[in-house]
C-alpha positions as CSV (number, residue, x, y, z in Angstrom):
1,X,-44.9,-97.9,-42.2
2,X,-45.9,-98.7,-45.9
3,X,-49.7,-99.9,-46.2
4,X,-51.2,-97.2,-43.6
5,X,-53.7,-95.0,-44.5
6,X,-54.1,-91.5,-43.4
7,X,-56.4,-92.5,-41.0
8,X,-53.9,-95.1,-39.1
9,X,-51.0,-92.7,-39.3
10,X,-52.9,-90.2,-37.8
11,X,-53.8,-92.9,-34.7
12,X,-50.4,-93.8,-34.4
13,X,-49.1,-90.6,-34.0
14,X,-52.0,-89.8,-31.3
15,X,-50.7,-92.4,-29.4
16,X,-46.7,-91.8,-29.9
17,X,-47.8,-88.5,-28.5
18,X,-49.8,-89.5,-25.4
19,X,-46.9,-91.7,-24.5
20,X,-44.3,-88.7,-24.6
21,X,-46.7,-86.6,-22.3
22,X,-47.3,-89.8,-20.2
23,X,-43.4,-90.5,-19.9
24,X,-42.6,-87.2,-19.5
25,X,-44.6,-87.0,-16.5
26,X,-42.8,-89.8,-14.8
27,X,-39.4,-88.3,-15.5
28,X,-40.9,-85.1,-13.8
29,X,-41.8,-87.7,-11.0
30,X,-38.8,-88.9,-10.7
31,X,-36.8,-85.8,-10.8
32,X,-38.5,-84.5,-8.2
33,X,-37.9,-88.0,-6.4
34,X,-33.8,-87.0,-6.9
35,X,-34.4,-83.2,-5.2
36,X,-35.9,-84.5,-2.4
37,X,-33.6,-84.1,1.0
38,X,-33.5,-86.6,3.4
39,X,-35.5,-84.5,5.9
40,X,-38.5,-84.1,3.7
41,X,-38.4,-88.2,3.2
42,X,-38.1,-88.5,6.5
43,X,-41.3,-86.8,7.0
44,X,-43.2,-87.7,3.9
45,X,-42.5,-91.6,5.1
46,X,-43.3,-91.0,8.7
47,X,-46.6,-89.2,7.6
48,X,-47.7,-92.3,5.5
49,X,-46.8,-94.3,8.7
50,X,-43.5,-95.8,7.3
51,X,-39.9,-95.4,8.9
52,X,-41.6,-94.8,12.4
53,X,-39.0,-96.6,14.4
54,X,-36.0,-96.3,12.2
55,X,-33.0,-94.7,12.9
56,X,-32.2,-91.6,11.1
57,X,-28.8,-93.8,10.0
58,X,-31.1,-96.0,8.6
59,X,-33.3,-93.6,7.2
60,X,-30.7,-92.3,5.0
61,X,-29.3,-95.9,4.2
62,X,-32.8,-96.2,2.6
63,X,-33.3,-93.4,1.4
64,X,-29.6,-93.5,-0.6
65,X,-31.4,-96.5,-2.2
66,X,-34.3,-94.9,-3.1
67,X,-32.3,-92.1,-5.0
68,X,-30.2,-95.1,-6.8
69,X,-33.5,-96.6,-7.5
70,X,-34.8,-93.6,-9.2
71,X,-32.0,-92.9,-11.0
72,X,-31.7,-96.0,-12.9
73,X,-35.8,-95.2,-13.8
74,X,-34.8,-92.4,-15.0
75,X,-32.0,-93.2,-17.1
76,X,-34.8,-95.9,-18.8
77,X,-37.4,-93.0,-18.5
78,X,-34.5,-90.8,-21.0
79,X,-34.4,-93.8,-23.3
80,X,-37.8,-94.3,-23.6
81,X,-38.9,-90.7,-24.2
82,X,-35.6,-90.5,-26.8
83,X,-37.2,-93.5,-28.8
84,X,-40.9,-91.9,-28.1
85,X,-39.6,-88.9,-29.6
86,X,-38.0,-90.7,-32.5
87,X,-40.7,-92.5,-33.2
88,X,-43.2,-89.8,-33.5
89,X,-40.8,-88.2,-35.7
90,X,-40.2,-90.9,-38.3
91,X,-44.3,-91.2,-38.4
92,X,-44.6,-87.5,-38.8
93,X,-42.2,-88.1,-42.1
94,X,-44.1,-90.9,-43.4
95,X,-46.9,-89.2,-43.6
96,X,-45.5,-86.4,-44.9
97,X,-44.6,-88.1,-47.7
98,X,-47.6,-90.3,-48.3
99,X,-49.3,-86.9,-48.6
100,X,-46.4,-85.9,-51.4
101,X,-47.3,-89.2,-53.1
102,X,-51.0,-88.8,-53.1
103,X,-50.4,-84.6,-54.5
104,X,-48.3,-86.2,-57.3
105,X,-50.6,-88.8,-58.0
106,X,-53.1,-86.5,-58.6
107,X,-51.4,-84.4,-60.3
108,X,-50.3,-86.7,-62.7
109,X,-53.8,-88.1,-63.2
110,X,-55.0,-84.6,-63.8
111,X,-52.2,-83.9,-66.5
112,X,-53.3,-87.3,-68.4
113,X,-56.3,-86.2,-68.8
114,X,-55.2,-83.1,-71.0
């Protein structure tokens, strides 16, 4: 974090920022993924042409998967949002107190000149 400018900081919290709102949307995917009932995937496959000539059984052997699939994703979505988050946050401080450094600095320079 040391050796940034303003500008850089400024970048890099742009982009820790951008990735929250993009990971955020997955784990809004995903969730929605977990509330769907086996009926609606049943219908939602069939209407993209998958699961035509399965079994509901089977449908809902696969469609257990699915949800086990999604919520490991979404554990890792949690994680990386949590770190996203904590990242943003730590930049947020660092440039809060480069900008405390820089208002001393001057501040100090303009009580040396008196």
């Amino acid at each position: 974090m040391f050796g940034k400018t303003q500008h850089d900081r400024v970048a890099e919290q742009a982009e820790f920022q951008f990735r929250q709102r993009a990971l955020t949307s997955l784990v809004n995917m995903r969730n929605k993924q977990l509330r769907e009932s086996l009926d609606d995937r049943i219908k939602r496959a069939r209407k993209a042409g998958a699961w035509t000539d399965l079994t509901r059984a089977e449908c809902a052997i696969l469609h257990k998967q699915e949800k086990a699939h999604a919520q490991e994703q979404l554990a890792i979505l949690q994680l990386a949002c949590a770190r996203t988050r904590w990242q943003l946050t730590e930049s947020r401080r660092a440039m809060a107190r480069s900008r405390r450094a820089m208002a001393r600095a001057q501040t100090l320079k303009a009580a040396s000149r008196l």
